[in-house]
C-alpha positions as CSV (number, residue, x, y, z in Angstrom):
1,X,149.8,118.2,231.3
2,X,146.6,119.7,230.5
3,X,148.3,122.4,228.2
4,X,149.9,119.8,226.3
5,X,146.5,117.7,226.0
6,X,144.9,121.2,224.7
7,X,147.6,121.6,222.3
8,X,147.2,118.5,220.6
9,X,143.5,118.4,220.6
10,X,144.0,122.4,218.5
11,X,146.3,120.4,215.9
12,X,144.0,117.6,215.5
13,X,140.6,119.7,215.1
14,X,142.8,121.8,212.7
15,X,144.0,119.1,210.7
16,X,140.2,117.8,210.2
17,X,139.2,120.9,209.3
18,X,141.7,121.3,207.0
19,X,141.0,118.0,204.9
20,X,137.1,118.7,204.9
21,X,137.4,122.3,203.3
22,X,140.0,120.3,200.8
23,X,137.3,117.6,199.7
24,X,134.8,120.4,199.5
25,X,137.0,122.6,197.0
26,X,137.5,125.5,199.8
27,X,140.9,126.2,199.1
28,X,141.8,129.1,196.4
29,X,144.3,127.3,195.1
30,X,142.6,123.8,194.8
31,X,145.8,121.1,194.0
32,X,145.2,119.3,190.6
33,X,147.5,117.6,187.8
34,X,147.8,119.4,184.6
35,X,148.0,116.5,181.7
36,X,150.2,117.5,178.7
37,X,148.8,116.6,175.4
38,X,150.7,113.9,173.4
39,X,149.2,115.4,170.1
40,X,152.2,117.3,169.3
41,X,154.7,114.1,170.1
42,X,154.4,112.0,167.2
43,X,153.5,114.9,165.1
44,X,156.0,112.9,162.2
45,X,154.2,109.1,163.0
46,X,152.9,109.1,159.5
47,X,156.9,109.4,157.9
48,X,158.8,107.7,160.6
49,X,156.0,104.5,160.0
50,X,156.8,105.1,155.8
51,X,160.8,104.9,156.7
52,X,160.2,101.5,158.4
53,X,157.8,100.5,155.7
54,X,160.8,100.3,153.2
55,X,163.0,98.2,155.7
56,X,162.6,94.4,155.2
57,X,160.8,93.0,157.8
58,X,163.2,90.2,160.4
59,X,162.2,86.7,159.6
60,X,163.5,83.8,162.2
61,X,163.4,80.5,160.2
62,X,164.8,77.3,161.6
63,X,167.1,74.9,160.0
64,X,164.9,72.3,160.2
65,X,162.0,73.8,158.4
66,X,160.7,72.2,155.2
67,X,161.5,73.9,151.7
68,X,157.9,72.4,150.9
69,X,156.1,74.3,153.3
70,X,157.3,77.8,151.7
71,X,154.8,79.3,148.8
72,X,156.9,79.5,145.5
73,X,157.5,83.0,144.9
74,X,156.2,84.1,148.0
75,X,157.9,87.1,150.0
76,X,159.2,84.3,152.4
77,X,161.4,82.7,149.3
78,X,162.0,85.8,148.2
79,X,164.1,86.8,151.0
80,X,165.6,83.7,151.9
81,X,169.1,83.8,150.7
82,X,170.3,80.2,151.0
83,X,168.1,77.1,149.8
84,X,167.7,74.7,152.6
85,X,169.7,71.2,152.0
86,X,170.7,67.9,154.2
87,X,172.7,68.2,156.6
88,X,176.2,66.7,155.8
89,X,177.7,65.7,159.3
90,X,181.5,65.3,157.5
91,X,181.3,69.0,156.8
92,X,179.9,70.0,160.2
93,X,182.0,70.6,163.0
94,X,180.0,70.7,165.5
95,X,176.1,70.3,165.4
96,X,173.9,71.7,168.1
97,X,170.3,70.4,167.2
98,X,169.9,67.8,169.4
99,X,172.3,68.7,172.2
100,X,170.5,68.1,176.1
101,X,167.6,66.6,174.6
102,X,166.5,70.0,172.6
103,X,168.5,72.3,174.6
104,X,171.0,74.8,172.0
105,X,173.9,75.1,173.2
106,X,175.5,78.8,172.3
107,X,178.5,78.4,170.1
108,X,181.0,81.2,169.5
109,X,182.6,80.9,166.6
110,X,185.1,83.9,165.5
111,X,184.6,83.7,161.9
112,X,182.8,87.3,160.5
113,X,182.5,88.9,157.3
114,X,181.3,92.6,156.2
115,X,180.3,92.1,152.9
116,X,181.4,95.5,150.7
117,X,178.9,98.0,150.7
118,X,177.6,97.0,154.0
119,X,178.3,97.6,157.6
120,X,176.1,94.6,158.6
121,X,178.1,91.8,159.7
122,X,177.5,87.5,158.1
123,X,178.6,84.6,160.5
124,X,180.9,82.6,157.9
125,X,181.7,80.0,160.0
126,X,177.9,79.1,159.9
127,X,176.7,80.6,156.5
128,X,179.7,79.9,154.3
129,X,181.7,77.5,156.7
130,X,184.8,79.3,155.9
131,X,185.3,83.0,154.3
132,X,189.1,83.5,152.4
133,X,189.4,86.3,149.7
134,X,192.8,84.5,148.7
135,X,192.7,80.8,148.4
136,X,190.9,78.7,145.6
137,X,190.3,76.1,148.3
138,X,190.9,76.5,151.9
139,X,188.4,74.1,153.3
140,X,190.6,71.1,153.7
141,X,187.8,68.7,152.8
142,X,188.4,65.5,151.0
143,X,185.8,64.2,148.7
144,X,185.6,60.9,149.9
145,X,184.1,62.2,153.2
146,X,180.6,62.9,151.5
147,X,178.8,59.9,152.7
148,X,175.8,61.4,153.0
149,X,174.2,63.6,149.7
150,X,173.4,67.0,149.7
151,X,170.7,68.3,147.7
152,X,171.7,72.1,146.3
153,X,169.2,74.4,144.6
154,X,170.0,75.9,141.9
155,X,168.1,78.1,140.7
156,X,164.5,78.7,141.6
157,X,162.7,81.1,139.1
158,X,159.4,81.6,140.6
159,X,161.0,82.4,144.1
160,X,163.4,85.7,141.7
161,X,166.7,83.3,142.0
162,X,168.2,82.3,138.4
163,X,170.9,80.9,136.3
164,X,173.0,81.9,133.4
165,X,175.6,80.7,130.9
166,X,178.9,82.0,131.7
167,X,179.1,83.1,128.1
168,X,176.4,84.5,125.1
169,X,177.4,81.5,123.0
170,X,178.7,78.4,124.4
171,X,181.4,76.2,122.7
172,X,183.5,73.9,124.9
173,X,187.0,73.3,123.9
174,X,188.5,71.5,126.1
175,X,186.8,69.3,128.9
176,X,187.5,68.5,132.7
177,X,189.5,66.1,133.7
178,X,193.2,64.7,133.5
179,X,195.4,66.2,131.0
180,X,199.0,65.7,131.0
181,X,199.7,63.5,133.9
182,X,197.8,66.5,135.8
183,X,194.4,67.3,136.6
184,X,192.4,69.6,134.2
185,X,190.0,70.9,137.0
186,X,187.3,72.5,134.8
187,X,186.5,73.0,131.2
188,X,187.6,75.2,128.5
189,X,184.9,77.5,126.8
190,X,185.9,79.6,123.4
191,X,185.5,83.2,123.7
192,X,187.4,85.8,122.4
193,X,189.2,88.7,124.4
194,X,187.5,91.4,125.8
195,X,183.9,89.2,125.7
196,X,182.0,89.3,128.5
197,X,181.7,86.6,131.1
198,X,178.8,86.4,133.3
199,X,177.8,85.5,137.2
200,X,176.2,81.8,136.5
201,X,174.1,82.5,139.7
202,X,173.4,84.5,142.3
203,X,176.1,84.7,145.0
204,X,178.9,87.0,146.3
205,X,182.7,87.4,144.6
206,X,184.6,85.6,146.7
207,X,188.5,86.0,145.2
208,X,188.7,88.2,143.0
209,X,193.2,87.5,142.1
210,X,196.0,86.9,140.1
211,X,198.2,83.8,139.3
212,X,200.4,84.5,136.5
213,X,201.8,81.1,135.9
214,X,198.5,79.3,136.1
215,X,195.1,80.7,136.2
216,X,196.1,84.1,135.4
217,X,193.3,87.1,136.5
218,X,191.0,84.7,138.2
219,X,187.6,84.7,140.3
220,X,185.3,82.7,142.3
221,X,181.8,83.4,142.8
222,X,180.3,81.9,146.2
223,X,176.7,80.8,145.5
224,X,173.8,80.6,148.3
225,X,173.3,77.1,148.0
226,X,177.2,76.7,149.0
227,X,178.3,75.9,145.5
228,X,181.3,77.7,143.9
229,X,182.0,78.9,140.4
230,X,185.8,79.4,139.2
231,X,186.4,81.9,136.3
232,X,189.8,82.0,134.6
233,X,192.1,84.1,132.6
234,X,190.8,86.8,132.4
235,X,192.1,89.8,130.8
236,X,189.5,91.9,133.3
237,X,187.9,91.6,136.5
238,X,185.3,94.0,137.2
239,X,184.2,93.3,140.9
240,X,185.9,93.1,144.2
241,X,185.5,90.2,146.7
242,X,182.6,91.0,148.7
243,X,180.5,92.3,146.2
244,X,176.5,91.0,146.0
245,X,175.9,89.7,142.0
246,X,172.9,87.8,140.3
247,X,173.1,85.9,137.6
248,X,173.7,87.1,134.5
249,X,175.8,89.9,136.0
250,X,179.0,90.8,134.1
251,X,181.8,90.2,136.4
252,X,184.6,90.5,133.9
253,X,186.0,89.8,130.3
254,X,187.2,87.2,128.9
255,X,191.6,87.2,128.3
256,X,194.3,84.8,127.3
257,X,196.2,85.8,131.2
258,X,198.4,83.2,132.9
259,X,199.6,79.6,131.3
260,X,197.5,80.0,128.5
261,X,197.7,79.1,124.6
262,X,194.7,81.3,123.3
263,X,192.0,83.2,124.4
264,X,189.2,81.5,126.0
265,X,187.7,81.0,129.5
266,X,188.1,78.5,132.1
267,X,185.1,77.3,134.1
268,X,185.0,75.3,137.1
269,X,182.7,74.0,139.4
270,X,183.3,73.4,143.4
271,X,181.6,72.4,146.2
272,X,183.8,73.2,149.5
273,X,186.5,73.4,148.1
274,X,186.7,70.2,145.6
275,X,186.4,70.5,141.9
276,X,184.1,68.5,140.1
277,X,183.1,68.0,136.3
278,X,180.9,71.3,135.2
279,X,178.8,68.8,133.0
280,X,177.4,67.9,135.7
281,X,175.6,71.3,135.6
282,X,175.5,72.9,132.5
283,X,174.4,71.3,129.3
284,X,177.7,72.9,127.4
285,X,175.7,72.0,123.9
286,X,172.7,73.9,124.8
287,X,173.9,75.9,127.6
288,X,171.4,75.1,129.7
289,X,171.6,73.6,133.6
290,X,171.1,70.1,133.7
291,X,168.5,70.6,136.4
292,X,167.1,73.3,139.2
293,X,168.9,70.7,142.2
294,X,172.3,69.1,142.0
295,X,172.6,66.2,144.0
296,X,176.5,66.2,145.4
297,X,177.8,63.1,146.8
298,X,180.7,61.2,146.9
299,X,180.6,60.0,143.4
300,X,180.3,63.3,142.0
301,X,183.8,64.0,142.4
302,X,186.3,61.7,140.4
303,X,188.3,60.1,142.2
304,X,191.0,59.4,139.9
305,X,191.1,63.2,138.9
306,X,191.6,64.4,142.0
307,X,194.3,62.0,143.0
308,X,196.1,64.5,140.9
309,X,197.8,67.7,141.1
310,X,195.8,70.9,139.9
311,X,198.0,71.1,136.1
312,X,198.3,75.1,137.4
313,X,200.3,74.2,140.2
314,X,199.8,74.9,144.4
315,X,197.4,77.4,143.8
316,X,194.4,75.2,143.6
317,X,196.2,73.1,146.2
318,X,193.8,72.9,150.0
319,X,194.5,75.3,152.5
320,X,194.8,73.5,156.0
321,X,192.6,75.1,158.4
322,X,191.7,75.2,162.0
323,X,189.2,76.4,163.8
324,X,188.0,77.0,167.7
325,X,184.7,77.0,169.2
326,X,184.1,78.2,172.3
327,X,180.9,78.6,175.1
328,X,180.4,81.2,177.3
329,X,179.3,79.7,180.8
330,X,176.3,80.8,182.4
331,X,174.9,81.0,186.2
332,X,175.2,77.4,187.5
333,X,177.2,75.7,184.9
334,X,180.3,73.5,185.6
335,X,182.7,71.2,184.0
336,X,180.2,68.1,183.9
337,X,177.5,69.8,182.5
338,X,179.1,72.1,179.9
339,X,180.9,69.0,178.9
340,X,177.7,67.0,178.8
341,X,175.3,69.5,176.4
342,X,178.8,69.9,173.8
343,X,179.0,66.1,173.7
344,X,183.1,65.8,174.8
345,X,184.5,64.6,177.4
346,X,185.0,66.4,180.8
347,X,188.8,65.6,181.0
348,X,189.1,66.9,177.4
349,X,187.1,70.2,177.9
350,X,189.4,70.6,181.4
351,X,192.7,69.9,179.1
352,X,191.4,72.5,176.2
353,X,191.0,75.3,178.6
354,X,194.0,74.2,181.4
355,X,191.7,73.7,183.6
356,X,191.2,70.7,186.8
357,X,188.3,68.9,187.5
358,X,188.2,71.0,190.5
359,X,188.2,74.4,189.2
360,X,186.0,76.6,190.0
361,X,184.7,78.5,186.9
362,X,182.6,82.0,187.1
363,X,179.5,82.7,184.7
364,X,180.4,84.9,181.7
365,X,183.8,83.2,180.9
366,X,184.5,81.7,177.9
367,X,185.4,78.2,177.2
368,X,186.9,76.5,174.5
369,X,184.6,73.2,173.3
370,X,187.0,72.4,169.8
Protein backbone atom coordinates (compact mmCIF):
# COMPACT_ATOMS: atom_id res chain seq x y z
CA UNK A 1 0.00 0.00 0.00
CA UNK A 2 2.66 2.41 0.74
CA UNK A 3 4.47 1.81 -2.72
CA UNK A 4 1.44 2.61 -4.36
CA UNK A 5 0.80 5.81 -2.18
CA UNK A 6 4.64 6.77 -3.26
CA UNK A 7 3.97 6.21 -6.72
CA UNK A 8 1.25 8.48 -7.07
CA UNK A 9 2.61 11.23 -4.93
CA UNK A 10 6.01 10.94 -7.82
CA UNK A 11 3.25 11.46 -10.72
CA UNK A 12 1.59 14.23 -9.04
CA UNK A 13 4.85 16.29 -7.97
CA UNK A 14 5.88 15.57 -11.59
CA UNK A 15 2.85 16.79 -13.14
CA UNK A 16 3.14 20.18 -11.08
CA UNK A 17 6.43 20.53 -12.03
CA UNK A 18 5.77 20.07 -15.33
CA UNK A 19 2.97 22.90 -15.70
CA UNK A 20 5.18 25.47 -13.72
CA UNK A 21 8.30 25.15 -15.99
CA UNK A 22 5.38 25.45 -18.96
CA UNK A 23 3.95 28.86 -17.59
CA UNK A 24 7.54 29.96 -17.05
CA UNK A 25 8.62 29.24 -20.77
CA UNK A 26 11.16 26.26 -19.64
CA UNK A 27 10.44 24.10 -22.29
CA UNK A 28 12.79 24.21 -25.69
CA UNK A 29 10.07 23.73 -27.60
CA UNK A 30 7.54 26.25 -26.04
CA UNK A 31 3.74 25.20 -27.79
CA UNK A 32 2.34 28.28 -29.66
CA UNK A 33 -0.24 28.83 -32.71
CA UNK A 34 1.36 30.10 -35.89
CA UNK A 35 -1.45 32.59 -37.50
CA UNK A 36 -1.45 32.58 -41.31
CA UNK A 37 -1.74 35.89 -42.88
CA UNK A 38 -5.07 36.57 -44.85
CA UNK A 39 -3.09 39.21 -46.98
CA UNK A 40 -2.59 37.03 -49.83
CA UNK A 41 -6.52 35.63 -49.75
CA UNK A 42 -8.34 38.28 -51.40
CA UNK A 43 -5.34 39.36 -53.20
CA UNK A 44 -8.22 40.01 -56.41
CA UNK A 45 -10.96 41.97 -53.82
CA UNK A 46 -10.49 45.04 -55.79
CA UNK A 47 -11.82 43.03 -59.37
CA UNK A 48 -14.07 40.47 -57.91
CA UNK A 49 -15.92 43.91 -56.03
CA UNK A 50 -15.75 45.71 -59.85
CA UNK A 51 -17.52 42.34 -61.43
CA UNK A 52 -20.42 42.75 -58.91
CA UNK A 53 -20.40 46.44 -59.33
CA UNK A 54 -21.83 45.82 -62.97
CA UNK A 55 -24.58 43.32 -61.71
CA UNK A 56 -27.93 45.14 -60.97
CA UNK A 57 -28.44 45.14 -57.52
CA UNK A 58 -31.93 42.71 -56.13
CA UNK A 59 -34.79 45.04 -55.32
CA UNK A 60 -37.90 43.30 -53.32
CA UNK A 61 -40.93 45.57 -53.96
CA UNK A 62 -44.44 44.66 -52.85
CA UNK A 63 -47.54 44.68 -54.75
CA UNK A 64 -49.03 46.97 -52.66
CA UNK A 65 -46.55 49.69 -52.87
CA UNK A 66 -47.58 53.12 -54.28
CA UNK A 67 -46.35 54.26 -57.88
CA UNK A 68 -46.31 57.82 -56.08
CA UNK A 69 -43.81 57.00 -53.65
CA UNK A 70 -41.15 56.15 -56.46
CA UNK A 71 -38.78 59.24 -57.73
CA UNK A 72 -39.55 59.68 -61.55
CA UNK A 73 -36.50 58.61 -63.21
CA UNK A 74 -34.94 57.29 -60.33
CA UNK A 75 -32.79 53.97 -60.52
CA UNK A 76 -35.87 52.28 -58.67
CA UNK A 77 -38.31 53.16 -61.93
CA UNK A 78 -35.68 52.45 -63.93
CA UNK A 79 -35.57 48.88 -63.17
CA UNK A 80 -39.01 48.16 -62.53
CA UNK A 81 -40.25 46.38 -65.43
CA UNK A 82 -44.03 46.45 -65.00
CA UNK A 83 -46.08 49.61 -63.90
CA UNK A 84 -48.02 48.89 -60.88
CA UNK A 85 -52.04 48.94 -61.58
CA UNK A 86 -55.41 47.81 -59.54
CA UNK A 87 -55.89 44.81 -58.95
CA UNK A 88 -58.74 43.24 -61.15
CA UNK A 89 -60.14 40.22 -59.02
CA UNK A 90 -62.12 38.72 -62.47
CA UNK A 91 -58.55 38.17 -63.81
CA UNK A 92 -57.04 36.80 -60.66
CA UNK A 93 -57.34 33.35 -59.81
CA UNK A 94 -56.37 33.26 -56.69
CA UNK A 95 -55.21 36.23 -54.45
CA UNK A 96 -53.02 35.71 -51.45
CA UNK A 97 -52.84 39.29 -49.83
CA UNK A 98 -55.05 39.05 -47.18
CA UNK A 99 -55.14 35.28 -46.59
CA UNK A 100 -54.87 34.32 -42.40
CA UNK A 101 -55.12 37.83 -41.54
CA UNK A 102 -51.62 38.77 -43.33
CA UNK A 103 -50.24 35.43 -43.46
CA UNK A 104 -48.97 34.46 -47.57
CA UNK A 105 -49.85 31.52 -48.30
CA UNK A 106 -47.13 29.82 -50.86
CA UNK A 107 -48.62 29.18 -54.18
CA UNK A 108 -47.06 26.80 -56.77
CA UNK A 109 -48.04 27.63 -59.91
CA UNK A 110 -46.26 25.60 -62.92
CA UNK A 111 -46.28 28.23 -65.38
CA UNK A 112 -42.36 29.31 -66.44
CA UNK A 113 -40.75 30.97 -69.14
CA UNK A 114 -36.88 31.52 -70.28
CA UNK A 115 -37.00 34.41 -72.20
CA UNK A 116 -34.40 33.94 -75.40
CA UNK A 117 -31.03 34.95 -74.59
CA UNK A 118 -31.42 34.18 -71.05
CA UNK A 119 -31.11 31.22 -68.75
CA UNK A 120 -32.98 33.14 -65.99
CA UNK A 121 -36.34 31.85 -65.52
CA UNK A 122 -40.03 34.59 -65.38
CA UNK A 123 -43.13 33.14 -63.37
CA UNK A 124 -45.91 33.71 -66.21
CA UNK A 125 -48.65 32.58 -64.33
CA UNK A 126 -47.92 35.72 -62.00
CA UNK A 127 -46.11 38.21 -64.41
CA UNK A 128 -47.99 37.63 -67.62
CA UNK A 129 -50.93 35.43 -66.28
CA UNK A 130 -50.54 33.08 -69.08
CA UNK A 131 -47.31 32.63 -71.63
CA UNK A 132 -48.40 30.88 -75.31
CA UNK A 133 -46.01 31.54 -78.37
CA UNK A 134 -48.96 30.19 -80.59
CA UNK A 135 -52.35 31.60 -79.78
CA UNK A 136 -53.54 35.28 -80.52
CA UNK A 137 -55.68 34.82 -77.35
CA UNK A 138 -55.56 32.02 -75.02
CA UNK A 139 -56.78 33.70 -71.88
CA UNK A 140 -60.36 32.70 -72.04
CA UNK A 141 -61.52 36.03 -70.55
CA UNK A 142 -64.66 37.65 -71.54
CA UNK A 143 -64.85 41.35 -71.56
CA UNK A 144 -67.78 41.80 -69.66
CA UNK A 145 -66.02 40.44 -66.46
CA UNK A 146 -63.99 43.80 -66.05
CA UNK A 147 -66.08 45.27 -63.34
CA UNK A 148 -63.51 46.80 -61.79
CA UNK A 149 -60.88 49.40 -63.96
CA UNK A 150 -57.43 48.95 -64.44
CA UNK A 151 -55.17 51.72 -64.76
CA UNK A 152 -52.14 50.74 -67.39
CA UNK A 153 -49.04 52.92 -67.88
CA UNK A 154 -48.05 53.55 -70.90
CA UNK A 155 -45.21 55.00 -71.26
CA UNK A 156 -43.22 56.89 -68.68
CA UNK A 157 -40.45 58.98 -70.24
CA UNK A 158 -38.63 60.31 -67.34
CA UNK A 159 -38.46 56.70 -65.72
CA UNK A 160 -36.46 55.51 -69.82
CA UNK A 161 -39.87 53.68 -70.81
CA UNK A 162 -41.42 55.08 -74.21
CA UNK A 163 -43.84 54.88 -77.05
CA UNK A 164 -43.82 54.81 -80.72
CA UNK A 165 -45.96 54.92 -83.86
CA UNK A 166 -46.09 51.54 -85.45
CA UNK A 167 -45.12 53.28 -88.65
CA UNK A 168 -42.84 56.71 -89.83
CA UNK A 169 -45.99 58.25 -91.32
CA UNK A 170 -49.34 57.32 -90.15
CA UNK A 171 -52.46 57.10 -92.47
CA UNK A 172 -55.37 54.83 -91.33
CA UNK A 173 -57.30 53.18 -93.98
CA UNK A 174 -59.57 51.28 -92.58
CA UNK A 175 -60.82 51.43 -88.87
CA UNK A 176 -61.82 48.79 -86.04
CA UNK A 177 -64.82 47.41 -85.88
CA UNK A 178 -67.54 45.28 -87.73
CA UNK A 179 -67.07 44.83 -91.31
CA UNK A 180 -68.88 42.39 -93.26
CA UNK A 181 -71.15 40.69 -90.77
CA UNK A 182 -67.66 40.00 -88.98
CA UNK A 183 -65.62 41.72 -86.62
CA UNK A 184 -62.70 43.96 -87.96
CA UNK A 185 -60.55 43.58 -84.71
CA UNK A 186 -57.97 46.43 -85.34
CA UNK A 187 -57.33 49.11 -87.87
CA UNK A 188 -55.75 49.28 -91.20
CA UNK A 189 -52.57 51.64 -91.59
CA UNK A 190 -51.12 52.42 -95.31
CA UNK A 191 -47.67 51.38 -95.74
CA UNK A 192 -46.04 50.06 -98.48
CA UNK A 193 -43.99 46.62 -98.72
CA UNK A 194 -40.88 46.17 -97.29
CA UNK A 195 -41.41 49.53 -94.81
CA UNK A 196 -40.64 49.10 -91.54
CA UNK A 197 -42.91 48.56 -88.70
CA UNK A 198 -41.94 49.29 -85.26
CA UNK A 199 -42.34 47.93 -81.40
CA UNK A 200 -45.07 50.58 -80.15
CA UNK A 201 -43.60 49.94 -76.54
CA UNK A 202 -41.41 48.26 -74.69
CA UNK A 203 -42.29 44.59 -74.07
CA UNK A 204 -41.21 40.98 -75.27
CA UNK A 205 -42.42 39.21 -78.84
CA UNK A 206 -44.78 37.05 -77.87
CA UNK A 207 -45.97 35.06 -81.23
CA UNK A 208 -44.04 35.63 -83.71
CA UNK A 209 -46.43 33.09 -86.74
CA UNK A 210 -48.18 32.48 -89.76
CA UNK A 211 -51.84 32.29 -90.89
CA UNK A 212 -52.11 32.28 -94.47
CA UNK A 213 -55.83 32.69 -94.84
CA UNK A 214 -56.18 35.52 -92.40
CA UNK A 215 -53.55 37.47 -90.75
CA UNK A 216 -50.81 36.19 -92.80
CA UNK A 217 -46.93 36.64 -91.17
CA UNK A 218 -48.23 37.98 -87.90
CA UNK A 219 -46.82 39.15 -84.31
CA UNK A 220 -47.72 40.18 -80.93
CA UNK A 221 -45.78 42.14 -78.74
CA UNK A 222 -46.48 41.62 -74.83
CA UNK A 223 -46.07 45.01 -73.06
CA UNK A 224 -45.07 45.40 -69.13
CA UNK A 225 -48.09 47.01 -68.19
CA UNK A 226 -50.01 43.75 -69.57
CA UNK A 227 -51.27 45.30 -72.79
CA UNK A 228 -50.77 43.54 -76.14
CA UNK A 229 -50.05 44.84 -79.59
CA UNK A 230 -51.03 42.74 -82.80
CA UNK A 231 -49.00 43.36 -86.05
CA UNK A 232 -50.24 41.91 -89.33
CA UNK A 233 -49.31 40.86 -92.74
CA UNK A 234 -46.29 41.09 -92.84
CA UNK A 235 -44.10 40.24 -95.57
CA UNK A 236 -41.12 39.89 -92.69
CA UNK A 237 -40.66 39.19 -89.16
CA UNK A 238 -37.39 39.94 -87.79
CA UNK A 239 -37.59 38.63 -84.10
CA UNK A 240 -38.40 35.39 -82.44
CA UNK A 241 -40.93 35.00 -79.48
CA UNK A 242 -38.99 35.67 -76.46
CA UNK A 243 -37.02 38.38 -77.57
CA UNK A 244 -36.64 41.79 -75.18
CA UNK A 245 -37.62 45.02 -77.62
CA UNK A 246 -38.20 48.84 -76.75
CA UNK A 247 -40.08 50.94 -78.58
CA UNK A 248 -39.26 52.08 -81.65
CA UNK A 249 -37.49 48.77 -82.37
CA UNK A 250 -37.96 47.35 -85.83
CA UNK A 251 -39.54 44.07 -85.49
CA UNK A 252 -40.45 43.51 -89.07
CA UNK A 253 -41.69 44.93 -92.59
CA UNK A 254 -44.51 45.74 -93.68
CA UNK A 255 -46.32 42.96 -96.61
CA UNK A 256 -49.55 42.26 -98.30
CA UNK A 257 -49.38 38.22 -96.58
CA UNK A 258 -52.56 36.37 -95.82
CA UNK A 259 -56.35 37.59 -96.88
CA UNK A 260 -55.24 40.68 -97.99
CA UNK A 261 -56.24 43.22 -100.93
CA UNK A 262 -52.96 45.53 -100.79
CA UNK A 263 -50.18 46.26 -98.92
CA UNK A 264 -50.63 47.77 -95.65
CA UNK A 265 -50.44 46.91 -91.92
CA UNK A 266 -52.84 45.76 -89.44
CA UNK A 267 -52.78 46.97 -85.85
CA UNK A 268 -54.53 45.76 -82.96
CA UNK A 269 -54.76 46.45 -79.56
CA UNK A 270 -55.52 43.72 -76.57
CA UNK A 271 -55.73 43.54 -73.18
CA UNK A 272 -55.83 39.66 -72.00
CA UNK A 273 -56.71 38.49 -74.66
CA UNK A 274 -59.81 40.88 -76.00
CA UNK A 275 -59.46 43.24 -78.74
CA UNK A 276 -60.41 46.68 -78.39
CA UNK A 277 -60.47 49.87 -80.71
CA UNK A 278 -56.62 51.16 -81.08
CA UNK A 279 -58.10 54.80 -80.99
CA UNK A 280 -58.35 54.38 -77.88
CA UNK A 281 -54.52 54.80 -77.77
CA UNK A 282 -53.08 56.24 -80.57
CA UNK A 283 -54.14 59.52 -82.10
CA UNK A 284 -54.02 57.86 -85.78
CA UNK A 285 -54.10 61.77 -87.24
CA UNK A 286 -51.15 62.84 -85.31
CA UNK A 287 -49.71 59.54 -84.34
CA UNK A 288 -49.49 60.27 -81.01
CA UNK A 289 -50.88 58.22 -77.65
CA UNK A 290 -53.83 59.60 -76.44
CA UNK A 291 -52.36 59.66 -73.00
CA UNK A 292 -49.24 58.13 -70.67
CA UNK A 293 -52.34 55.67 -68.67
CA UNK A 294 -55.11 53.88 -70.37
CA UNK A 295 -57.97 53.25 -68.20
CA UNK A 296 -59.41 49.55 -69.30
CA UNK A 297 -62.78 48.75 -68.18
CA UNK A 298 -65.68 47.13 -69.28
CA UNK A 299 -66.76 49.74 -71.68
CA UNK A 300 -63.60 49.79 -73.47
CA UNK A 301 -64.34 46.81 -75.31
CA UNK A 302 -67.54 46.93 -77.68
CA UNK A 303 -69.72 44.83 -77.00
CA UNK A 304 -71.49 44.53 -80.07
CA UNK A 305 -68.01 43.94 -81.99
CA UNK A 306 -67.05 41.26 -80.14
CA UNK A 307 -70.27 39.45 -80.26
CA UNK A 308 -68.70 38.69 -83.52
CA UNK A 309 -66.50 36.34 -85.18
CA UNK A 310 -62.79 37.59 -85.75
CA UNK A 311 -63.50 38.33 -90.02
CA UNK A 312 -59.94 36.04 -90.16
CA UNK A 313 -61.53 33.14 -88.94
CA UNK A 314 -60.57 30.65 -85.51
CA UNK A 315 -57.32 32.06 -85.25
CA UNK A 316 -58.19 35.00 -83.19
CA UNK A 317 -60.83 32.74 -81.56
CA UNK A 318 -59.96 32.20 -77.25
CA UNK A 319 -58.02 29.39 -76.24
CA UNK A 320 -59.79 27.52 -73.26
CA UNK A 321 -57.38 27.17 -70.50
CA UNK A 322 -56.92 25.50 -67.18
CA UNK A 323 -54.75 25.90 -64.67
CA UNK A 324 -53.66 24.21 -61.12
CA UNK A 325 -52.44 25.60 -58.04
CA UNK A 326 -50.98 23.75 -55.54
CA UNK A 327 -49.34 24.27 -51.71
CA UNK A 328 -46.73 22.51 -50.31
CA UNK A 329 -47.68 21.50 -46.55
CA UNK A 330 -45.43 22.41 -43.86
CA UNK A 331 -44.62 21.00 -40.11
CA UNK A 332 -48.00 21.04 -38.40
CA UNK A 333 -50.42 21.72 -41.21
CA UNK A 334 -53.68 19.72 -41.75
CA UNK A 335 -56.73 19.70 -43.83
CA UNK A 336 -58.57 22.45 -41.69
CA UNK A 337 -55.99 24.79 -41.67
CA UNK A 338 -54.59 24.51 -45.21
CA UNK A 339 -58.14 24.79 -46.26
CA UNK A 340 -58.74 27.75 -43.98
CA UNK A 341 -55.52 30.19 -45.19
CA UNK A 342 -56.57 29.18 -49.34
CA UNK A 343 -60.11 30.24 -48.53
CA UNK A 344 -61.99 26.68 -49.87
CA UNK A 345 -63.59 24.44 -48.32
CA UNK A 346 -62.11 21.41 -46.43
CA UNK A 347 -64.29 18.81 -48.21
CA UNK A 348 -63.29 20.40 -51.52
CA UNK A 349 -59.51 20.51 -50.81
CA UNK A 350 -59.94 16.51 -49.51
CA UNK A 351 -61.98 15.84 -52.97
CA UNK A 352 -59.07 17.78 -55.15
CA UNK A 353 -56.36 15.74 -53.81
CA UNK A 354 -58.50 12.23 -53.03
CA UNK A 355 -57.99 12.56 -49.86
CA UNK A 356 -60.46 11.91 -46.35
CA UNK A 357 -61.05 14.11 -43.71
CA UNK A 358 -59.03 11.69 -41.80
CA UNK A 359 -55.93 11.47 -43.64
CA UNK A 360 -52.98 11.91 -42.42
CA UNK A 361 -50.74 14.27 -44.55
CA UNK A 362 -46.71 14.52 -44.05
CA UNK A 363 -44.87 18.09 -44.36
CA UNK A 364 -43.28 18.61 -47.79
CA UNK A 365 -46.19 17.16 -49.92
CA UNK A 366 -47.91 18.93 -52.31
CA UNK A 367 -51.48 19.86 -52.48
CA UNK A 368 -53.61 20.94 -55.02
CA UNK A 369 -55.78 24.29 -53.85
CA UNK A 370 -57.48 24.99 -57.70
Amino acid sequence: MSIKKLVWGLVLVFVTLSTYAQEKKLFKKNTKIDFKSNANLYQNNSAKKNDLDELPPLTFRTEGESTATAIQGSELQERKYEPLKILNPTISNFDTTSIDEGEALVVEIEEENAPVGSEDFVSVASYYSIWDTKSIDPYDINAKDFDEPVDLELYNLPAGRNWSPPLASIKQTSPFGPRWGRLHAGVDLDLETGYPVYSAFDGIVRVASVDWGGYGKFMVVRHYNGLETLYGHLSKQNLEPGTFVKAGDEIGLGGNTGRSTGSHLHFETRYEGNPFNPNQVYNFGTGEPLSDHLLITAQTFNARALSLRNEYGSVGDKIKTRRKAWVKVRSGDSLYTIAQRAGISVNKLAKLNGLRLSSTIRAGRRLRIH
